[in-house]
Backbone bond lengths (Angstrom), bond angles and torsions (degrees), N, CA, C in turn:
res aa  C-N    CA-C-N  psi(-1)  N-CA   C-N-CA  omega(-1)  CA-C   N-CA-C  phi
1 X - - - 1.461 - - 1.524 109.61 -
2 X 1.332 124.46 141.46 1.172 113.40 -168.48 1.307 102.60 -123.01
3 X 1.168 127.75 141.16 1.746 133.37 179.22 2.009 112.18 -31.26
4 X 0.895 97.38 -37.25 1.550 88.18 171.89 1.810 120.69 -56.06
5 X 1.227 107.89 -23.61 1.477 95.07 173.61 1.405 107.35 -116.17
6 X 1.386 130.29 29.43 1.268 116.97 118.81 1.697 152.33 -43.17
7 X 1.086 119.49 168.02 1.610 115.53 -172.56 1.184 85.87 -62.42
8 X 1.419 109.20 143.48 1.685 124.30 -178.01 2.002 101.00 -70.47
9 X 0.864 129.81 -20.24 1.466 141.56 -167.56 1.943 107.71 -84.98
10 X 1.653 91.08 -47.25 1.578 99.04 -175.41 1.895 96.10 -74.93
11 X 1.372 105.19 -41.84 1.584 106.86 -166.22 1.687 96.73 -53.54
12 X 1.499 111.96 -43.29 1.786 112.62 -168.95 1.785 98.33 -50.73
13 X 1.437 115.63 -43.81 1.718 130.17 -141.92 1.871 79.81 -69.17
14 X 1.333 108.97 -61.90 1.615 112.69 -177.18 1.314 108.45 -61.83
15 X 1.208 153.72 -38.79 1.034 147.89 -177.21 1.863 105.13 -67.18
16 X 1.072 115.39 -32.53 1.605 116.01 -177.38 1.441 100.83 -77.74
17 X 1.818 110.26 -41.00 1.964 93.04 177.56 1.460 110.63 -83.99
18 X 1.497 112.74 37.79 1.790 94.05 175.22 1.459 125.21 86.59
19 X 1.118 90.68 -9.48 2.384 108.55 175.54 0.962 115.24 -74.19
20 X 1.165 150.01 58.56 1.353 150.20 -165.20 1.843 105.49 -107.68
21 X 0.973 129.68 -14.69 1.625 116.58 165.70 1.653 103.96 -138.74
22 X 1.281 116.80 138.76 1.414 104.83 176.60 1.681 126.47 -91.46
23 X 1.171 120.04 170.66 1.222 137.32 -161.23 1.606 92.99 -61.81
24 X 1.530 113.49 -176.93 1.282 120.23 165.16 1.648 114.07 -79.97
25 X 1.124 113.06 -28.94 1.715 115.38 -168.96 1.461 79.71 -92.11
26 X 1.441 151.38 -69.70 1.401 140.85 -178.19 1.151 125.42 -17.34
27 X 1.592 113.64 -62.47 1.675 120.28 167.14 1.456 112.82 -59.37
28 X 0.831 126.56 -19.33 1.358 116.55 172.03 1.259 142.63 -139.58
29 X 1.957 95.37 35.91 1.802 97.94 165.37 1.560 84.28 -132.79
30 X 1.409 126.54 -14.38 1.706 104.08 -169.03 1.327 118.90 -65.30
31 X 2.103 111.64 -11.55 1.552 112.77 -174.48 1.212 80.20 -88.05
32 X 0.703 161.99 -115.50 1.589 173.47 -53.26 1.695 90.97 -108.01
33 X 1.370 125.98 -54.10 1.463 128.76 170.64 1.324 102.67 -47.08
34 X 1.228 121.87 -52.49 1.918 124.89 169.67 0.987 123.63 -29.42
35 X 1.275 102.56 -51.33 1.724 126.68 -157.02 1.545 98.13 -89.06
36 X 1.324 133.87 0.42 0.817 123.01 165.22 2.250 106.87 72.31
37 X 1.025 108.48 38.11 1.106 119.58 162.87 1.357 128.85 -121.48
38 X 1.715 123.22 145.77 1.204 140.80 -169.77 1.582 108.51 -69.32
39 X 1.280 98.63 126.03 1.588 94.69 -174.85 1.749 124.20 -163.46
40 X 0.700 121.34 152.73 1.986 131.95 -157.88 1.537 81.37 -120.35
41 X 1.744 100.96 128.50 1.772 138.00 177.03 1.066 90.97 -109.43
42 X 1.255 135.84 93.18 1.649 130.25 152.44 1.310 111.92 -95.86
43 X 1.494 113.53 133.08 1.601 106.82 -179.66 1.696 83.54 -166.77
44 X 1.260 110.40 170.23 1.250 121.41 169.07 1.979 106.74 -84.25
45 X 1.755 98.86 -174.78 1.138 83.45 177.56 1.666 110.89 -118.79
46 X 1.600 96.02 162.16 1.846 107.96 -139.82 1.331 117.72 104.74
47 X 1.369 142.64 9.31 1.069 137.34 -147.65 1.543 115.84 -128.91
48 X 1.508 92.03 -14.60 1.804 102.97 178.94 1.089 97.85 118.91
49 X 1.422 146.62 -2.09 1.492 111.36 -148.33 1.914 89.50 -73.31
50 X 1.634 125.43 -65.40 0.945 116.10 -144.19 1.636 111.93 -49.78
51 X 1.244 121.52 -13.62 1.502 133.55 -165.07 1.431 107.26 -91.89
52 X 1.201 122.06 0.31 1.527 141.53 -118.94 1.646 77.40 -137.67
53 X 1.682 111.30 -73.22 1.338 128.20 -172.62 1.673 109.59 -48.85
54 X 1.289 103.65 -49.78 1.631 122.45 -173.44 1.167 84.62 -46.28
55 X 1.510 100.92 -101.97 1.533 120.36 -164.57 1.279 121.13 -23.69
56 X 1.430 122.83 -66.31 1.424 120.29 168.73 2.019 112.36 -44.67
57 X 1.270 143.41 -53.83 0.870 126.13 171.98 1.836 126.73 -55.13
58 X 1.511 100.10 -49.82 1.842 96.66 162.53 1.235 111.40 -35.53
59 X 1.292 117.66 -76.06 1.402 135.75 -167.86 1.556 104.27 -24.58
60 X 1.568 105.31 -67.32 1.646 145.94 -150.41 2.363 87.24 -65.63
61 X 1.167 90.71 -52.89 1.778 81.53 -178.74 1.472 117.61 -112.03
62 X 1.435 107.98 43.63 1.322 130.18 157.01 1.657 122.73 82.64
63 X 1.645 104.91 11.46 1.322 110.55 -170.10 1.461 109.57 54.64
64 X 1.708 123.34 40.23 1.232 104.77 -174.10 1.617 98.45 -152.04
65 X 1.216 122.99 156.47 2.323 107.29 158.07 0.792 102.10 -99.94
66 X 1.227 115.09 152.17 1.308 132.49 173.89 1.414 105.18 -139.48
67 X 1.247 116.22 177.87 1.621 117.70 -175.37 1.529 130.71 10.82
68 X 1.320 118.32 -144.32 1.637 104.41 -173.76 1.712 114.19 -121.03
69 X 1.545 88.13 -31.32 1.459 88.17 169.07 1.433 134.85 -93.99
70 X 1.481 127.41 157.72 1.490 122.23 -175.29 1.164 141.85 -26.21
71 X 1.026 174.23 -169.94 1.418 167.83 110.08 1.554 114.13 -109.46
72 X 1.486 129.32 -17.58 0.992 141.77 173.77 1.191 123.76 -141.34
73 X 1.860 115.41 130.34 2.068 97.30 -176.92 1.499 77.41 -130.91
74 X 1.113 106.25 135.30 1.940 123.30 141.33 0.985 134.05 -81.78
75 X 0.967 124.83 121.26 1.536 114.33 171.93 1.763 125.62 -101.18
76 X 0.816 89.45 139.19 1.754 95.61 -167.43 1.327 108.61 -123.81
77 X 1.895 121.58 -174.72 1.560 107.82 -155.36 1.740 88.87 -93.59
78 X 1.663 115.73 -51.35 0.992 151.80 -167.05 1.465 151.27 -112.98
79 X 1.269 127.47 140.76 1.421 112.57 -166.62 1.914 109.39 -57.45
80 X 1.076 109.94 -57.37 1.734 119.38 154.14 1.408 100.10 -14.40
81 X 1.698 124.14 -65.84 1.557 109.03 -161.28 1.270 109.44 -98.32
82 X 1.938 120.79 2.91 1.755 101.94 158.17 1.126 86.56 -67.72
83 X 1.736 135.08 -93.93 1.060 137.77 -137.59 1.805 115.56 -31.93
84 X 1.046 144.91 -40.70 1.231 152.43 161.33 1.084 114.47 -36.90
85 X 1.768 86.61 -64.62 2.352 95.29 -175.71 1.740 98.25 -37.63
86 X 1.412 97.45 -44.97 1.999 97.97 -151.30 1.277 93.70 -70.68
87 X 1.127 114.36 -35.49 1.909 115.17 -178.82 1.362 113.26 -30.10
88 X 2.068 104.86 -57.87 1.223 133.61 -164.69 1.460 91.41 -72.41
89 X 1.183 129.60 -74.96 1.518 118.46 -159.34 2.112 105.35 -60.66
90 X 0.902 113.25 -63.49 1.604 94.03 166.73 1.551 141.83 -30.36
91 X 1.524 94.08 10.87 2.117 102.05 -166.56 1.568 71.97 -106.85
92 X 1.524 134.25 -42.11 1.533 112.47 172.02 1.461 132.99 -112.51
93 X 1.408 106.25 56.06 1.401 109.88 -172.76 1.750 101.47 -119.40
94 X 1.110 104.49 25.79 1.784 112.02 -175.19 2.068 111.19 -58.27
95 X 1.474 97.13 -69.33 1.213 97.26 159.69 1.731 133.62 -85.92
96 X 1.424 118.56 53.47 1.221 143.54 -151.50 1.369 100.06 -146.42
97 X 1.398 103.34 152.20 1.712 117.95 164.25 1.432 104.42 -121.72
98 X 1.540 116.64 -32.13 1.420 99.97 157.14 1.894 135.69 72.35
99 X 0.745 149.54 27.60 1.890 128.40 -153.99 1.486 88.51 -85.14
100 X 1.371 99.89 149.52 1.562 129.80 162.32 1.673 124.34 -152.26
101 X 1.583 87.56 117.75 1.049 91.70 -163.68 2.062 112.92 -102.00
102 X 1.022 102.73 145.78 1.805 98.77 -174.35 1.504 114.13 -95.74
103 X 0.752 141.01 137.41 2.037 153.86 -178.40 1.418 106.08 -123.12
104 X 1.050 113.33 102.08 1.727 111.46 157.45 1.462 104.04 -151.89
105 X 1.424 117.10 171.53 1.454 139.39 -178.57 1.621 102.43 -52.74
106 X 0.720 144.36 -56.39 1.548 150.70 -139.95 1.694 105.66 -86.17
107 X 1.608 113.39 -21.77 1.379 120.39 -172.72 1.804 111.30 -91.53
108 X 1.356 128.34 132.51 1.493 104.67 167.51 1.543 125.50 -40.99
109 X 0.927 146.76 169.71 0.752 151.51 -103.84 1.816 93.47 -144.23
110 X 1.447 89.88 -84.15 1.577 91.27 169.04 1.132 126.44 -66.87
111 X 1.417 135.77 -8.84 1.475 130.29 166.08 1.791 99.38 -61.17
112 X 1.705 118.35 -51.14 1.440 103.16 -159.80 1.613 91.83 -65.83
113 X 1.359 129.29 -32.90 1.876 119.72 -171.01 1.748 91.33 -58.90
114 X 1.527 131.91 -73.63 1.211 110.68 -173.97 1.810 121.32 -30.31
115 X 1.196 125.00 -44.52 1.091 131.45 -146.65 1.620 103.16 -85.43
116 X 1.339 106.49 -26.53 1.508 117.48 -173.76 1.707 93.58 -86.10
117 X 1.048 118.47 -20.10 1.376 104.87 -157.52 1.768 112.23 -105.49
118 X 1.432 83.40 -19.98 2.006 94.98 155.59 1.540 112.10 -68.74
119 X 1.238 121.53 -25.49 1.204 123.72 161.88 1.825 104.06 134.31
120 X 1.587 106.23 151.84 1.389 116.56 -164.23 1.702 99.47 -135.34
121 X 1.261 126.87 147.82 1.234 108.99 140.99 1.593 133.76 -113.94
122 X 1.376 83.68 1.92 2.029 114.72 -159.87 1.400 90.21 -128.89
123 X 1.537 125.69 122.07 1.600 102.31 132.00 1.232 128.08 -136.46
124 X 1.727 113.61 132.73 1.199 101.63 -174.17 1.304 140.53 -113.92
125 X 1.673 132.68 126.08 1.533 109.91 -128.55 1.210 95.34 -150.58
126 X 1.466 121.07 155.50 1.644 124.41 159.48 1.082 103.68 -73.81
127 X 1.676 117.82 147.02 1.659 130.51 -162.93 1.809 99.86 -78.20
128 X 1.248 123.43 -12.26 1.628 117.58 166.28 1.335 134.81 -94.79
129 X 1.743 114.13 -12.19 0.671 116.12 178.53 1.938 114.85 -101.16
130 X 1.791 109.40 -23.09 0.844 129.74 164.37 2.045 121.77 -70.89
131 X 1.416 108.58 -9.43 1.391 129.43 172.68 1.814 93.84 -82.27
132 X 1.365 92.70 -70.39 2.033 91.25 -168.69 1.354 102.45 -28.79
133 X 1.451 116.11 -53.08 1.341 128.76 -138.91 1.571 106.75 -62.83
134 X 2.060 95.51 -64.67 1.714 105.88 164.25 1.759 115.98 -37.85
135 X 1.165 109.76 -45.70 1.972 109.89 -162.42 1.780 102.81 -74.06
136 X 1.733 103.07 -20.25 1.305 90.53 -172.85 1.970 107.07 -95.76
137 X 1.143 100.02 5.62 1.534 114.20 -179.15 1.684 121.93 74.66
138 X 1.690 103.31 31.17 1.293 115.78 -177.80 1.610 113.10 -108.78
139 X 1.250 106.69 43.20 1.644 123.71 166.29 1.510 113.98 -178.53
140 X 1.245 112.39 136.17 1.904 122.18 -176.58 1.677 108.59 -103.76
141 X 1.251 93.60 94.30 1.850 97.92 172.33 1.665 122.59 -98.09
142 X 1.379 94.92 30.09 1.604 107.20 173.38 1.828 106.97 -66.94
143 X 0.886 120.74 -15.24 1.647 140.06 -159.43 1.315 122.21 -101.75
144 X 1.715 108.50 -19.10 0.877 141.20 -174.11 1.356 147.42 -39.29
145 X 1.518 136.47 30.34 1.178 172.39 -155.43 1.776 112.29 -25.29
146 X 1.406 96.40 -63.64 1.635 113.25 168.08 1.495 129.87 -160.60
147 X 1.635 123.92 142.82 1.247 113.44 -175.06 1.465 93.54 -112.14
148 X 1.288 99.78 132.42 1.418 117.69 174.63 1.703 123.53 -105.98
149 X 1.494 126.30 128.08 1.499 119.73 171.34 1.311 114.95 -101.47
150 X 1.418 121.75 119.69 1.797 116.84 166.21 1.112 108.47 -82.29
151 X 1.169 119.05 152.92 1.358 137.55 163.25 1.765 110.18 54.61
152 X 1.224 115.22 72.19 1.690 99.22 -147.62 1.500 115.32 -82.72
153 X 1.785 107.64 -23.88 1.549 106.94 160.36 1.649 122.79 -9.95
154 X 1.337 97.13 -40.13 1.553 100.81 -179.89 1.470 132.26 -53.74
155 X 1.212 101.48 -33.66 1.716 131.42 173.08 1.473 86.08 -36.10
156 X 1.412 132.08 -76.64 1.278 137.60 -141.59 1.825 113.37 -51.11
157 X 1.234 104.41 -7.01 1.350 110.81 -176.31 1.092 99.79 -132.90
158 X 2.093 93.65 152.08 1.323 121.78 -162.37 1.887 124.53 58.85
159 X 1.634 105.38 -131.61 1.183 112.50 -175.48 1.906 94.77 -130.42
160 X 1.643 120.48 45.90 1.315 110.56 166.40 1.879 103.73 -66.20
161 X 1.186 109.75 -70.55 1.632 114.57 177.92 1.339 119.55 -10.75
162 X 1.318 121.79 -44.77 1.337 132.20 175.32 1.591 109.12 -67.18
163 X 1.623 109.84 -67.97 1.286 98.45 -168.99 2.005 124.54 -54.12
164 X 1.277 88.81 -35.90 1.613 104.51 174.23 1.792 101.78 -64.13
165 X 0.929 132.72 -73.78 1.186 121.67 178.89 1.638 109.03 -19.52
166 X 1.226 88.66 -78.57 1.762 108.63 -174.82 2.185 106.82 -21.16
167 X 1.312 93.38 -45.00 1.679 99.70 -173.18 1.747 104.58 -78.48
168 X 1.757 108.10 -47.12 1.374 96.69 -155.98 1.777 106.48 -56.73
169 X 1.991 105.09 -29.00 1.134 105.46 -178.33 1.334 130.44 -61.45
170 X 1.341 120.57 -18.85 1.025 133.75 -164.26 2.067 100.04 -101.91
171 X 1.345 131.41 -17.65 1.170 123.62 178.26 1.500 100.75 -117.37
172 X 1.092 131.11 72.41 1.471 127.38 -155.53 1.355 100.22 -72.12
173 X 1.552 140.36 -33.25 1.224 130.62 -148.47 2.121 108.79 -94.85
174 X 0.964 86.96 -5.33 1.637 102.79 178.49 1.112 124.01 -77.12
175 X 1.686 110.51 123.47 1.835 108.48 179.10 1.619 123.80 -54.39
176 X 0.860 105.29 158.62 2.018 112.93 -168.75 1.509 89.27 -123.64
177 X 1.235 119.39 132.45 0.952 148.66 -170.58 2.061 106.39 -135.26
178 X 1.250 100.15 107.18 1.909 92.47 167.89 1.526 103.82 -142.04
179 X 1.317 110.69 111.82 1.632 129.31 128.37 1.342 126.39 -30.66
180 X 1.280 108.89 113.17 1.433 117.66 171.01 1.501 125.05 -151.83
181 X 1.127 125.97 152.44 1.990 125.84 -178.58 1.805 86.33 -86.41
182 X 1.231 140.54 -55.46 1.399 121.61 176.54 1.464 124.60 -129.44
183 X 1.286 120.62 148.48 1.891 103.35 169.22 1.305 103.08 -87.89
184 X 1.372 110.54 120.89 1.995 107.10 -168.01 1.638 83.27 -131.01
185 X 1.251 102.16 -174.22 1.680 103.00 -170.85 1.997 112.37 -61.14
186 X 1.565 106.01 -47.35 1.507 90.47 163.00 1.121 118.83 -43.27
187 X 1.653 121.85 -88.00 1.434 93.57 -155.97 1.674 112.70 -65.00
188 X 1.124 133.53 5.94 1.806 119.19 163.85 1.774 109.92 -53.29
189 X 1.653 106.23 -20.47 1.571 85.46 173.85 1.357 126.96 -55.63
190 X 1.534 108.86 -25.37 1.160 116.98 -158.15 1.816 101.41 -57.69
191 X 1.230 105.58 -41.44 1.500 111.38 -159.48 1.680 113.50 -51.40
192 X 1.752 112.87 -30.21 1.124 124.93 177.17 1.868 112.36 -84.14
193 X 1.428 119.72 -19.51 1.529 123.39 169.74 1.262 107.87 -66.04
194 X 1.549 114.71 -60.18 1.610 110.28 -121.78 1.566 99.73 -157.91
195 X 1.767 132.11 -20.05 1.159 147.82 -128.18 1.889 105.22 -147.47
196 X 1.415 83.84 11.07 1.962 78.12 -169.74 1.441 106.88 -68.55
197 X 1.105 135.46 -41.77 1.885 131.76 177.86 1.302 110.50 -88.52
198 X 2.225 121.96 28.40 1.717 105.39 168.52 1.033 109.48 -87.33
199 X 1.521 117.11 164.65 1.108 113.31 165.32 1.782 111.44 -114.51
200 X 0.897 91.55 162.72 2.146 89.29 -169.34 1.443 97.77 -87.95
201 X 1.590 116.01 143.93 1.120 111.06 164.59 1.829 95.42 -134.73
202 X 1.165 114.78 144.95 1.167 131.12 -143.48 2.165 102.53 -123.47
203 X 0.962 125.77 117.82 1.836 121.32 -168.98 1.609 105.85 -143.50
């Protein structure tokens, strides 16, 4: 897919930072991110993915907010890698209204439930702290569009696997989206959790 049939608004935002042709993994997971299909970004790094992630989610919930609840959750390893993600998606939210909201361990607790509940369109969260949150009924993922993983190597440690499970099972109708530098036998678990209809796209 090539940036021209993007939202004419997001295409302007990339065209002002210098984006004018996309990567190899870009052209060919952001339609498929469109299309609303399940799918594995393997690429090394340098390769687009995180620009890759953006774009395909803007794109994916219309470059626009709407209502109050989510349409998109990421999951990330760390408070370090929400704060970044949001870094990255804010370089194209110029002609946007946008909300994104951040979830990790380190924040109270009920400030992020207030904050989600004024309304979100993004959220981006560690999978344990974003678990408490769902079980304690301080976020509505009925709305729920796609769950996305960055960098997913991360899975391999601790008890992320669990908490992510715990959600994808519970929002069954939502695209899965996972980022990764390789599909090696870890993340192949995924295919038996959460990942059985992706297809790999490779950049």
């Amino acid at each position: 897919m090539s940036f021209k049939k993007l939202n004419p608004e997001l295409k302007a935002v990339l065209e002002e930072q210098g984006i004018i042709e996309p990567t190899l993994l870009q052209k060919k997971i952001i339609s498929k991110i469109k299309g609303g299909q399940d799918v594995y970004g393997i690429a090394a790094d340098g390769k687009g993915k995180t620009t890759a992630l953006v774009i395909g989610v803007l794109q994916r919930i219309n470059y626009e907010a709407k209502g109050d609840n989510p349409r998109a959750l990421i999951f990330v390893e760390s408070k370090e890698a929400s704060i970044k993600l949001e870094e990255e998606f804010k370089k194209y939210l110029r002609f946007s209204e946008i909300r994104i909201a951040l979830v990790y361990e380190e924040r109270i607790i009920n400030h992020q439930k207030d904050e989600i509940y004024a309304g979100a369109d993004i959220v981006i969260a560690t999978p344990k702290r974003l678990s408490k949150l769902y079980f304690l009924n301080g976020i509505n993922l009925t709305e729920l569009q796609m769950i996305v993983i960055e960098d997913a190597e991360f899975l391999n440690k601790g008890s992320f696997h669990t908490d992510i499970d715990r959600i994808t099972e519970s929002v069954e109708k939502s695209q899965r989206i996972v980022f990764a530098k390789s599909k090696d036998k870890r993340i192949d678990r995924l295919d038996d959790l959460f990942m059985q209809r992706a297809q790999v796209v490779k950049g």
